[in-house]
Each structure stands twice: as C-alpha cells, then as structure tokens.
Backbone bond lengths (Angstrom), bond angles and torsions (degrees), N, CA, C in turn:
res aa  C-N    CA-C-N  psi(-1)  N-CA   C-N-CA  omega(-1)  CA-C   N-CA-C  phi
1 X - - - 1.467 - - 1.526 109.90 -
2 X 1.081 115.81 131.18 1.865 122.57 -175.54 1.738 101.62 -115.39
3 X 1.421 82.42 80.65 1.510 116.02 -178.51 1.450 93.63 -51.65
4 X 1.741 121.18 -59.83 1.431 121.54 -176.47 1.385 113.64 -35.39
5 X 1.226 129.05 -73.01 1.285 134.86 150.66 1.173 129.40 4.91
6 X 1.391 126.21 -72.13 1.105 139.27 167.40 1.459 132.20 -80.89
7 X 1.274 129.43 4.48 1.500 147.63 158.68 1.738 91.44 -86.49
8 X 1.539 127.66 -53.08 1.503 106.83 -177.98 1.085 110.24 -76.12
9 X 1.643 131.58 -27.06 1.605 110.95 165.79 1.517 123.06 -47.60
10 X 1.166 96.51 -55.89 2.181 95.24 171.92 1.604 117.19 -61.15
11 X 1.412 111.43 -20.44 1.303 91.53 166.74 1.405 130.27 -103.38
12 X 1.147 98.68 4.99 1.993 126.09 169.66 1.606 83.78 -73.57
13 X 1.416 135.98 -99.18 1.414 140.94 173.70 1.281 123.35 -13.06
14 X 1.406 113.17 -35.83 1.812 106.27 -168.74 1.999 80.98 -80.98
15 X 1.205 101.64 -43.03 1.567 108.35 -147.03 2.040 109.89 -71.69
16 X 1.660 105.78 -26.97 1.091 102.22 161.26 2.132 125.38 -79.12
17 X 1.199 96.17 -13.68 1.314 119.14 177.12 1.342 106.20 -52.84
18 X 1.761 98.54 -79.39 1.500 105.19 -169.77 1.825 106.91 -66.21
19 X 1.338 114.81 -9.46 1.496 97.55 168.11 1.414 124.97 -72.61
20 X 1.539 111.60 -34.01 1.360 120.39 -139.12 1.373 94.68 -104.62
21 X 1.929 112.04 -27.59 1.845 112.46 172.49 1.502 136.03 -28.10
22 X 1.183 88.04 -52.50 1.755 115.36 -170.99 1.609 96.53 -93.63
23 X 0.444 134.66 -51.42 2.193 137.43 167.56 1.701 95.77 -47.69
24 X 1.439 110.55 -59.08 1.426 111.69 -152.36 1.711 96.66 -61.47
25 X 1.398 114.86 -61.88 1.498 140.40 -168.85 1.718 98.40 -45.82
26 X 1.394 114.29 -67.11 1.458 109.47 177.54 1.552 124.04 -73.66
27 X 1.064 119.57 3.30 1.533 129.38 150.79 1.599 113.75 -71.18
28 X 1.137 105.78 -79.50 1.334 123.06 165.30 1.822 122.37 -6.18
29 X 1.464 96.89 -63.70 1.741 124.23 178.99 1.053 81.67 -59.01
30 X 1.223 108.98 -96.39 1.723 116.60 173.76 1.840 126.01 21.64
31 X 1.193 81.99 -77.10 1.690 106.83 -166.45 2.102 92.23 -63.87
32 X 1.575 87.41 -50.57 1.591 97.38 -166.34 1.693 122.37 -60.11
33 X 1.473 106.73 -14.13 1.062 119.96 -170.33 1.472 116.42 -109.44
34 X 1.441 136.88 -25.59 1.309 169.24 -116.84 1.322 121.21 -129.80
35 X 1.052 126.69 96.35 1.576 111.97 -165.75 1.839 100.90 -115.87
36 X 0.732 130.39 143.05 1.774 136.96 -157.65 1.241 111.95 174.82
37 X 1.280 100.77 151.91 1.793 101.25 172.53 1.696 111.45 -112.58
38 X 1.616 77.99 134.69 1.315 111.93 -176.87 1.812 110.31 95.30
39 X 1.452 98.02 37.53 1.920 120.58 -178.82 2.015 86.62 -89.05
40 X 1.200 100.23 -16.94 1.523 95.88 176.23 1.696 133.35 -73.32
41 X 1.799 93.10 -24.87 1.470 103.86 162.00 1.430 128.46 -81.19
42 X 1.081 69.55 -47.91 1.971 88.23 171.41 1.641 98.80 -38.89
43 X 1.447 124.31 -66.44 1.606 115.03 -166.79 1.260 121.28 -95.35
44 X 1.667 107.42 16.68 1.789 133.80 135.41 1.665 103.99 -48.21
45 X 1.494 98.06 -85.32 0.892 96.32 -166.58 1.851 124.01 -57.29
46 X 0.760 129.68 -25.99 1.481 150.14 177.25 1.660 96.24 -46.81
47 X 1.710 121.49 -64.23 1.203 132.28 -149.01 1.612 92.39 -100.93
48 X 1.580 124.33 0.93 1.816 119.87 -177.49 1.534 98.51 -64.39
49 X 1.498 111.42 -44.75 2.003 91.94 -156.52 1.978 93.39 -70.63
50 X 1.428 136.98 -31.57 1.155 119.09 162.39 1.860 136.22 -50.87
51 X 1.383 106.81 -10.20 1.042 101.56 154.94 1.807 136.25 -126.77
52 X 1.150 85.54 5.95 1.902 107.23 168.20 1.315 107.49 -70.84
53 X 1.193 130.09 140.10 1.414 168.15 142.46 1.733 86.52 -9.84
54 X 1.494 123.79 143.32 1.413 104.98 177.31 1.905 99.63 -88.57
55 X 1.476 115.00 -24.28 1.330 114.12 155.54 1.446 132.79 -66.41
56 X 1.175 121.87 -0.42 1.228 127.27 -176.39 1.663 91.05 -98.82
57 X 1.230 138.09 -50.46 1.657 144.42 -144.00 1.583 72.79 -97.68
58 X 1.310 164.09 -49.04 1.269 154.89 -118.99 1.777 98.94 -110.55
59 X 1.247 94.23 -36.55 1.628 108.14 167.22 1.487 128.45 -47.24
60 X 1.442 74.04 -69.23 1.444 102.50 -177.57 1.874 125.15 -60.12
61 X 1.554 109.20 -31.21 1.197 121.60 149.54 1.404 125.32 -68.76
62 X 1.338 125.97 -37.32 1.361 123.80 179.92 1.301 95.05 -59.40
63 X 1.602 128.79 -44.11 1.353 109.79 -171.16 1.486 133.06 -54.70
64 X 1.543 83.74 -44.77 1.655 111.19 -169.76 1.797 105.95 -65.52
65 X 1.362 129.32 -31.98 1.430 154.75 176.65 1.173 116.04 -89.61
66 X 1.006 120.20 -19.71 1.820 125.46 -172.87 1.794 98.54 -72.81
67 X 1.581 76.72 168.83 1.887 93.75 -167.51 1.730 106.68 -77.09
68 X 1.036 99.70 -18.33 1.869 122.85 -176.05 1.866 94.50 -79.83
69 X 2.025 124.33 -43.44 1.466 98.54 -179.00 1.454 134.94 -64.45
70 X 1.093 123.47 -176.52 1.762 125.31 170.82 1.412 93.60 -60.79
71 X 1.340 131.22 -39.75 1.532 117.73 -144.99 1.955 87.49 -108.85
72 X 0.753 142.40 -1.15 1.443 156.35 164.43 1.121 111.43 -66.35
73 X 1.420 101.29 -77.06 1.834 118.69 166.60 1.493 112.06 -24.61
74 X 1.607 100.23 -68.17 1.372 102.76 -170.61 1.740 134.75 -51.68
75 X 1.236 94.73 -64.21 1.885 122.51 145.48 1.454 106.71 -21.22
76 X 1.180 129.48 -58.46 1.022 129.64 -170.49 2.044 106.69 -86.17
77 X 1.230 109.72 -32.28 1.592 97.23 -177.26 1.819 108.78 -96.39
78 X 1.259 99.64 -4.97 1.448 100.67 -171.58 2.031 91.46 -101.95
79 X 1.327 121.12 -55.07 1.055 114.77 -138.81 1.688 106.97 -111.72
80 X 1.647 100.50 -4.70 1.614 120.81 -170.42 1.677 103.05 53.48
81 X 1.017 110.70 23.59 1.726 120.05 173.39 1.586 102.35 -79.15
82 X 1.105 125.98 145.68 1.809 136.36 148.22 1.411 94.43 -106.24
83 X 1.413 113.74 148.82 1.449 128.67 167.11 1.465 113.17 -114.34
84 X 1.372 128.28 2.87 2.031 114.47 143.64 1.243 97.05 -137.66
85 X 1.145 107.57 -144.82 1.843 121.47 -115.06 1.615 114.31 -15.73
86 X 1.284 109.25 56.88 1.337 111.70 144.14 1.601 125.34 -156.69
87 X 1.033 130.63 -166.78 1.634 130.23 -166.52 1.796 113.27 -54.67
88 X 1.372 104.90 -25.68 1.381 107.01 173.28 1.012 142.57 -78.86
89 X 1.868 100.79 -22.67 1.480 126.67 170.49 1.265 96.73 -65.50
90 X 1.259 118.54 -56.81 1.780 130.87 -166.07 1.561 109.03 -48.20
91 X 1.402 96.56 -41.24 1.697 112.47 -169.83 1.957 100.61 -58.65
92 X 1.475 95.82 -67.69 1.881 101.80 164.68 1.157 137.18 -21.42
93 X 1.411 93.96 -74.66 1.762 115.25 -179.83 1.929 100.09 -56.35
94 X 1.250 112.35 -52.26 1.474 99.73 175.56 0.966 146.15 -74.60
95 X 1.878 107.71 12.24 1.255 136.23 -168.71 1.696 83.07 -106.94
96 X 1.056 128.22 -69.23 1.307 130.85 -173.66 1.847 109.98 -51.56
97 X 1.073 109.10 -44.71 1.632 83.78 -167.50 1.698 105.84 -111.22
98 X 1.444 104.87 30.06 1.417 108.62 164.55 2.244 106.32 -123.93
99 X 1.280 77.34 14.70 1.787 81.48 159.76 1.761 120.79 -61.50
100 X 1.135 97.42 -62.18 1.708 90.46 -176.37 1.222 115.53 -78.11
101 X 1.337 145.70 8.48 1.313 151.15 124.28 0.912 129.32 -63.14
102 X 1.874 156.16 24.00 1.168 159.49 -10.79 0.736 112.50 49.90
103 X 1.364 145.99 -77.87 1.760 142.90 -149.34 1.402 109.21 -90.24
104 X 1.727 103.33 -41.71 1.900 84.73 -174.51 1.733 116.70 -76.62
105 X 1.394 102.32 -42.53 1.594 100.77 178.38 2.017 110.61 -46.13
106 X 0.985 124.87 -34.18 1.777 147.02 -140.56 2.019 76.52 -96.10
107 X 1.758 105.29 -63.37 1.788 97.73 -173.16 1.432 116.00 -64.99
108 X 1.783 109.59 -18.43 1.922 93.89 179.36 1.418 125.27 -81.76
109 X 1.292 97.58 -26.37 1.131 119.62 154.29 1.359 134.39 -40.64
110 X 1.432 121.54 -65.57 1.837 127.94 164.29 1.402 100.72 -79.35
111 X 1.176 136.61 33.28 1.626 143.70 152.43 1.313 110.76 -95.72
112 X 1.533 111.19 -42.43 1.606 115.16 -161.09 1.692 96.33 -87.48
113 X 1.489 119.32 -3.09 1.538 107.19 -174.93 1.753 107.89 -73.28
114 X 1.152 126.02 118.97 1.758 99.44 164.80 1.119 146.14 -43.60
115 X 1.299 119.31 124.84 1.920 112.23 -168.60 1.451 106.91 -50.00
116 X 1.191 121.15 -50.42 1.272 143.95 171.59 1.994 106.15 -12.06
117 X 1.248 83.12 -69.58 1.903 90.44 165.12 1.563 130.78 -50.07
118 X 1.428 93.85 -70.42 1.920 85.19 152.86 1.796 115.73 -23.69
119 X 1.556 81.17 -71.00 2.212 70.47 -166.27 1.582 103.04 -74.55
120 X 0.906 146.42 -23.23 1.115 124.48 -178.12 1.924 108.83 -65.60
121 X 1.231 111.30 -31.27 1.737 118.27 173.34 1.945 99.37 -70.38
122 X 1.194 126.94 -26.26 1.423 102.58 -179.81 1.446 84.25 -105.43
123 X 0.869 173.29 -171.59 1.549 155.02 -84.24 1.178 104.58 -15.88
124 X 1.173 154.34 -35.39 1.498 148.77 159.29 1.585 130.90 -55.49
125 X 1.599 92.15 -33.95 1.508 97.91 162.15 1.655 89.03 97.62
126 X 1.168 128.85 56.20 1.546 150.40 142.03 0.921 117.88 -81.09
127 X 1.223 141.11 157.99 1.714 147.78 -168.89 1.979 93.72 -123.73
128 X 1.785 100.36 150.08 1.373 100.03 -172.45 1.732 116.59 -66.82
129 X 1.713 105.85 -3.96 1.462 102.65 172.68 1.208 106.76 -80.34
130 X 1.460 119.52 -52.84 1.779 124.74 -172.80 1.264 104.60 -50.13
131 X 1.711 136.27 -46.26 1.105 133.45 -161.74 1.633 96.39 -65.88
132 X 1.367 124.65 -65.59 1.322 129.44 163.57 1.734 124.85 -20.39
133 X 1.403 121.44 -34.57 1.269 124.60 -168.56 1.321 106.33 -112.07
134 X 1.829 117.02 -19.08 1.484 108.61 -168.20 2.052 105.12 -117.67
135 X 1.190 83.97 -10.74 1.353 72.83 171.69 1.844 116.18 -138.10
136 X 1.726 114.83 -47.44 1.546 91.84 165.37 1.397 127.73 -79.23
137 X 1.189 141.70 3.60 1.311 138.35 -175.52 1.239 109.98 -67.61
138 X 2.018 106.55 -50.28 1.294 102.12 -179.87 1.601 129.16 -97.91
139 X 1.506 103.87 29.42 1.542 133.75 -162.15 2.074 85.34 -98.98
140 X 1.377 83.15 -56.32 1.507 107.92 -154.23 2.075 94.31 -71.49
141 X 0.991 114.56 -30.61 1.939 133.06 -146.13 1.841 98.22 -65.22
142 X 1.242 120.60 -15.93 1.289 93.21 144.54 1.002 138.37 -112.94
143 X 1.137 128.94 -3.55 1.313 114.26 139.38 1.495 147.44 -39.13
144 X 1.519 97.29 -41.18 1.355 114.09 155.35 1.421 134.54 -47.77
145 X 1.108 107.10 -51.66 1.519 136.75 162.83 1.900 110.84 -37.63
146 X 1.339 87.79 -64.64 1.518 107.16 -175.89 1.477 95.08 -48.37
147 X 1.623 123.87 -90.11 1.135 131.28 170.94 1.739 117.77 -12.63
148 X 1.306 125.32 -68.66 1.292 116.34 171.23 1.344 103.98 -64.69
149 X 1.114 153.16 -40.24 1.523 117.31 170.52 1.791 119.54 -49.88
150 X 1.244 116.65 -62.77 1.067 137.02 162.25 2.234 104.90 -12.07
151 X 1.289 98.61 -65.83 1.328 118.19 -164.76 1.681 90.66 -61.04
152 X 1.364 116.77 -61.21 1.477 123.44 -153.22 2.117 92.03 -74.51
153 X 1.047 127.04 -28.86 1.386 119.13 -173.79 1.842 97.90 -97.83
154 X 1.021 134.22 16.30 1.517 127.15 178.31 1.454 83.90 -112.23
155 X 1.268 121.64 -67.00 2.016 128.31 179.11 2.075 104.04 -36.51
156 X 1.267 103.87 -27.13 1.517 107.56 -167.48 1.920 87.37 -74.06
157 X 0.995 105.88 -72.96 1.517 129.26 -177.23 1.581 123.08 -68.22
158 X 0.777 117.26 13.30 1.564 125.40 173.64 1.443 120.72 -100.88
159 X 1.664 120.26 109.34 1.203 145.14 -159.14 1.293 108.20 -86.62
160 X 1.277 107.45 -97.30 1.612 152.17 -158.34 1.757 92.66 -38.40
161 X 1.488 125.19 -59.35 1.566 130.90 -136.79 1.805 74.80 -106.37
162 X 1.514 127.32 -52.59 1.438 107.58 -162.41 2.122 100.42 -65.34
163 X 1.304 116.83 -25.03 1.636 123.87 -165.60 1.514 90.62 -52.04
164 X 1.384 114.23 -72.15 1.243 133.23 -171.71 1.810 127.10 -50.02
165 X 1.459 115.39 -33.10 0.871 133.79 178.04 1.877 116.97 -70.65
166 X 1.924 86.44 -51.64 1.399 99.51 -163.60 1.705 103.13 -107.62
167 X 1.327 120.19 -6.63 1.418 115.06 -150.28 1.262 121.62 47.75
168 X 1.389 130.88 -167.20 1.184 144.21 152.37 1.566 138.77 -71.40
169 X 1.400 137.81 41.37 0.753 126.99 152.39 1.503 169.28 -6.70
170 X 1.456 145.44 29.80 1.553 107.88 -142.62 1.503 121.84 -63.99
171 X 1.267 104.42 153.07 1.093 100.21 171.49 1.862 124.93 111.50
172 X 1.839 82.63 -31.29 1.802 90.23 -160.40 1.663 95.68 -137.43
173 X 1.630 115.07 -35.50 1.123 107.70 171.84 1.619 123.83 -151.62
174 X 1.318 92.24 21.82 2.061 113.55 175.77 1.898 103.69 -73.26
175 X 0.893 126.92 88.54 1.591 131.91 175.04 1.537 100.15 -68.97
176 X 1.211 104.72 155.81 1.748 117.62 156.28 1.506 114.75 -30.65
177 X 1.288 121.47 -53.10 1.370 121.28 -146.70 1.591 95.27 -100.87
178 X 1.559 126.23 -14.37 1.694 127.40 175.64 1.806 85.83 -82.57
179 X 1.107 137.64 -67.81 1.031 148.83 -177.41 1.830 117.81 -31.83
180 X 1.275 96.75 -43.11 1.908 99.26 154.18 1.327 122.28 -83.81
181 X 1.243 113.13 -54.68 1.673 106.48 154.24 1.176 123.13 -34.93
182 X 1.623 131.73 -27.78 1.788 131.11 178.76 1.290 102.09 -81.01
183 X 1.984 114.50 -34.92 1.263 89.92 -162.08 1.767 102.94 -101.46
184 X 1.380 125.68 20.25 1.130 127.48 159.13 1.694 117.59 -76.12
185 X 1.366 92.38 -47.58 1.910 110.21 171.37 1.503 94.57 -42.16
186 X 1.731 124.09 -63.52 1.245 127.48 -164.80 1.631 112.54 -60.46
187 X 1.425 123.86 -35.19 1.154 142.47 168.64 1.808 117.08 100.19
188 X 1.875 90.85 9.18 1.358 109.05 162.91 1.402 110.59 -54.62
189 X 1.325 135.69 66.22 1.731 140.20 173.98 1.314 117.20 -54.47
190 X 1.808 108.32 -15.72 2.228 99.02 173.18 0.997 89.59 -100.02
191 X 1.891 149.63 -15.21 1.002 111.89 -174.22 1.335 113.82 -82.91
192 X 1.512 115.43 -39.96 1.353 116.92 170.99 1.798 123.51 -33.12
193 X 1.446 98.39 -44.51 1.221 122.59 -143.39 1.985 85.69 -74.53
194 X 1.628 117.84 -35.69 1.127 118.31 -166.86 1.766 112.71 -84.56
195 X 1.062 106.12 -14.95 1.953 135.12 179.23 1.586 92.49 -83.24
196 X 1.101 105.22 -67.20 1.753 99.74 177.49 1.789 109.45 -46.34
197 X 0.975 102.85 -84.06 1.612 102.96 -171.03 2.019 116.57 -47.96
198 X 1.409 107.79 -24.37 1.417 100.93 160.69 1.556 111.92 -86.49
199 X 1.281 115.42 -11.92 1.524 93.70 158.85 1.661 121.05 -84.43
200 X 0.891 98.00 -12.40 2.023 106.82 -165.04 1.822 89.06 -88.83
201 X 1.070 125.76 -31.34 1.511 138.18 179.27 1.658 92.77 -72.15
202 X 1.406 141.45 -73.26 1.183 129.08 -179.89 1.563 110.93 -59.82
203 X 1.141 156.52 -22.14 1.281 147.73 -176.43 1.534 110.05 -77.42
204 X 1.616 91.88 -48.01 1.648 106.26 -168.11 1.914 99.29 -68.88
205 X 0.970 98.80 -33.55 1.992 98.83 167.22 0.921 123.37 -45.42
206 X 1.940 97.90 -60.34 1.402 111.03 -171.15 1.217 128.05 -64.03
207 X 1.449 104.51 -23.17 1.643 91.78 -170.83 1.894 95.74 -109.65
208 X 1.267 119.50 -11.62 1.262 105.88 173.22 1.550 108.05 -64.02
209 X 1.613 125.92 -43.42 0.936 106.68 -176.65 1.507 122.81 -70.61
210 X 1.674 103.17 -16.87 1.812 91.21 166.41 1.646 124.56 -73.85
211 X 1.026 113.47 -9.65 1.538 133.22 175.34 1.978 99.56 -54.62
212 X 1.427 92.59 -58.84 1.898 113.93 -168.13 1.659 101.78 -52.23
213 X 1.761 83.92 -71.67 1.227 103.42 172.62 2.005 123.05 -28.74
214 X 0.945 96.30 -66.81 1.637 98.76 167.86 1.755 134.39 -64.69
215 X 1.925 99.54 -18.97 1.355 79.97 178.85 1.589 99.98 -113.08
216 X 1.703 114.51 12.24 1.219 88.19 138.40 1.999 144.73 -93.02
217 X 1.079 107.57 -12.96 1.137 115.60 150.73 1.796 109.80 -51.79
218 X 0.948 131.08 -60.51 1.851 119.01 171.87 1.024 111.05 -37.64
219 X 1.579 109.77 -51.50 1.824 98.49 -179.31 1.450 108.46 -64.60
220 X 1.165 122.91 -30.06 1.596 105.11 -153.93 2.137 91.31 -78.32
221 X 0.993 136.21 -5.34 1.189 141.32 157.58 1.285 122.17 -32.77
C-alpha cells in the first residue's frame, strides 16, 4: 500500500476544496441569480473541463502553466515559483477541472430557492450578506453539500489531467490513482488491486454519507 500516495491525494482534495468552495459558491449565486447576455457562455465554459478529454484539458494547461508560457515565465522570474510538476500545479489543474462539479450542483440549487424570499428578507430590513447566510445558504446547503462531496471524491480519483500536469512524482505529485496505474504498469495486480478498493471504500463513504447527510436535513424541513 503507498500510503504516501494516498495521504497527498487527501491533501490535494481537502486543499482544492477549500480553494474552490468560496469561488465555486459565489459563482454559482452568481450565475443563478444574473440574467445577461452571453450568461450562456459563461455556463459553457463552466461545464467545458466536464466534457474535454482529460488529455485534452491536461494539455491545454500544461501549456498555459508551463515554464515556456507568459504566465510561467513570469512566476518563475518574479516569484522563483514553477506552476507543474509539483503540488501547486496539482493544486490548479484540480481547481480547474473540478469547476463544474462545484458550480452546477451549488447553481440548481440557488435556482430552486423562491425569489419571493429574497424580497420578502429586504422588506424586513436584512442586508444582501445576512439574506445570503440566514436564509439561502441553508435553503441552498444541500446542494452544497452534495457538490463538495462530489468535488473532494473526483480530486481523490482523477488521473489523466493530474498525470500530465504533475507527472509522477513520489512524494510531491504521485496520487492514489498514478500509484495504481504504476503498480498495474509493474504488474503488481494485489497491490493495485488493494489501492483500488481503499479508494472505492473512501468514495463509496463519501458520498453515502452525503446521501444521509442530506436526507436528514429534508426531514428536519
């Protein structure tokens, strides 16, 4: 078992989580609330890394991140930073193609609240943060919920875009799921076989307990 591995997958996941929460959530409102033209690209673009190739989106970032881009270059002469093959690239790339898993569950959600509520909270003399914290957050909160599970078990399991981004590493950028892929390459089949099922054991947790989690909140309704 390549325990290493799998302590930086959860902390790749917690760490793209808490970035992407507060980004994801006020996008989300955003989008859900917002009517404009060309709100249609915008949630193009939102839902593209869910249907891109995970080599095609992995590409396409190496370019944009690489030591060869404008914004690479810079990072690197201003800040002595690299942005891949290491934990920061990883951090990025899983910020980017776990957007529309975050954002769409988070926007159907502040859709299904009634407008009606909003104004009835500023006729009361609520402020647009309080209305936000006291009444849709927890209108909206499983959905939310859902979504961060969603986010933290795709970041657990995501191959193709972190391989490319970060390579293989140990230590800095070897995930769970490169780490069964090595030991399939190797043709070690129990070790794989034991990495697989502790990942299928954390997913199958994770989202059962967001399942619980949410329908007890329904009841308490």
């Amino acid at each position: 078992m390549d325990w290493q591995a799998l302590m930086l997958s959860l902390e790749l996941a917690a760490v793209t989580l808490a970035v992407l929460l507060p980004l994801g959530v006020w996008l989300a409102r955003w989008l859900a609330y917002t009517r404009f033209a060309g709100k249609g690209w915008i949630e193009a673009l939102v839902v593209l890394p869910l249907v891109l190739p995970p080599t095609v989106l992995g590409y396409y970032l190496l370019v944009s991140l690489g030591g060869a881009s404008p914004l690479g270059r810079w990072m690197a002469e201003v800040f002595g930073v690299r942005l891949t093959f290491n934990f920061l690239g990883l951090v990025l790339a899983s910020i980017v193609f776990n957007v529309p898993f975050l954002v769409q569950p988070v926007q159907r959600a502040f859709e299904s609240i009634p407008r009606q509520l909003g104004e009835a909270a500023a006729v009361s003399g609520l402020s647009g943060w309080q209305t936000f914290w006291r009444i849709e957050l927890p209108l909206a909160w499983p959905g939310v919920l859902s979504a961060m599970v969603l986010t933290f078990v795709h970041t657990l399991g995501e191959f193709g875009v972190v391989l490319m981004i970060g390579g293989s590493i140990p230590g800095e950028t070897k995930t769970i799921a490169i780490a069964i892929y090595d030991r399939m390459q190797a043709f070690d089949l129990a070790g794989a076989d034991r990495m697989a099922l502790l990942l299928l054991a954390l997913s199958l947790g994770a989202v059962g307990a967001s399942f619980f989690a949410s329908a007890r909140l329904a009841m308490r309704r």
